[in-house]
Steps between C-alpha positions, in 0.01 A plus 500: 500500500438813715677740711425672818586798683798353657617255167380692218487371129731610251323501202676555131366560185720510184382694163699483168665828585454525883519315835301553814522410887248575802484391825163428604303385802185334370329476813467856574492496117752824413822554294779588771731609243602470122807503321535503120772561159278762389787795577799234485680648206792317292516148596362179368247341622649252751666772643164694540337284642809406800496869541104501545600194760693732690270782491251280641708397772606849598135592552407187669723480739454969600140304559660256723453168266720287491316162416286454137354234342585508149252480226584511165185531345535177312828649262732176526814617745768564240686779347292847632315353783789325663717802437234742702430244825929463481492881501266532786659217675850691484296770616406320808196335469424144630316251252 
């Protein structure tokens, strides 16, 4: 699985207490942009991590994405995961 310039990758990585999303174009090899529940305050976590969705979203699309390919990094797609790519597909991303 790999993104381009054009289709990047939206990569997630979930901690105990934090979640976090990048888009990244691995053949130019850089981060375009990163989202994560760092500075979301108040919440649980499923509602972190669909606010990190949308966050990501937001900054994809000011960059003019609007395609990823989702990668989740192996976590299996329940609870936090789905709730961020639901978040960043409400956001307006297409995966």
């Amino acid at each position: 699985m790999s993104g381009t310039a054009s289709i990047p990758r939206l990569a997630v990585f979930r901690s105990n207490k934090y979640i976090y999303a990048q888009l990244i174009d691995d053949v130019s090899m850089k981060t375009l942009t990163t989202a994560s529940s760092l500075k979301v305050k108040g919440k649980g976590m499923v509602e972190k991590a669909k606010e990190v969705g949308k966050e990501i979203a937001k900054k994809g699309l000011a960059l003019k994405v609007k395609k990823v390919v989702f990668d989740r990094g192996g976590f299996i797609y329940t609870g936090k995961i789905k709730a961020l790519s639901d978040g960043a597909r409400e956001g307006g991303l297409i995966f």
